[in-house]
N, C-alpha and C positions, 0 to 999 in steps of 0.2 A: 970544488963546488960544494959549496953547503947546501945541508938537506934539510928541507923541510919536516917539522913536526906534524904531526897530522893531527888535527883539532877535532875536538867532540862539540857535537849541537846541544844547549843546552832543551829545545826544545823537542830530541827524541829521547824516549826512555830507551835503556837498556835493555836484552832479551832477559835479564834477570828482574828487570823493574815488576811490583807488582803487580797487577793486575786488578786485581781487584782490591776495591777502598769504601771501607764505609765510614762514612762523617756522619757523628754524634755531636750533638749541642746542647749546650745550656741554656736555659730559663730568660737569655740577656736577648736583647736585639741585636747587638753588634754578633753575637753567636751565630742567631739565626739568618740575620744579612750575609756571613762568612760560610754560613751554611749554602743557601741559595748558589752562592757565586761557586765554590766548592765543586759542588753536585752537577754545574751547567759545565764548568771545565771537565770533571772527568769522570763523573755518574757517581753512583752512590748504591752500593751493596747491602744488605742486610750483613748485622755484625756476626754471624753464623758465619756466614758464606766471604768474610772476609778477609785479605791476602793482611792485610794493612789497617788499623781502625786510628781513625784520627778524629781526636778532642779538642771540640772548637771550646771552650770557654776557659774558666782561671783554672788554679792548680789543685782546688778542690775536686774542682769538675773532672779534671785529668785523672784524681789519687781514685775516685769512685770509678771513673771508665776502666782502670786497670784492674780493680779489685774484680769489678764484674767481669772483664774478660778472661782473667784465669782463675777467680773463684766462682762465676756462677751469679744471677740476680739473687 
């Protein structure tokens, strides 16, 4: 008898998933729309208080989010 693999849901997180997310955005509308949609799926943290910080706009946008999260405003 063959056995079954036992499948993962993509729609549960893992107990290591994090928790908490803060979405930052840039200057664009499409940021700020991808913001919106973001935040309604699964809230939105202060980047302090953040497990995870995710950069909605280009890769400028991205190079400054990182600088500021582990150097400081």
């Amino acid at each position: 008898m063959a056995s079954k693999k036992p499948t993962k849901s993509p729609a549960r997180p893992s107990s290591r998933a994090a928790q908490r997310i803060a979405f930052v955005a840039s200057d664009t509308a499409p940021a700020h729309k991808a913001l919106k949609a973001c935040t309604r799926l699964y809230g939105n943290v202060d980047v302090s208080r953040a497990d995870m910080i995710v950069a909605l706009g280009g890769d400028g946008f991205m190079l400054r989010t990182l600088h500021a999260a582990f150097d400081g405003p």
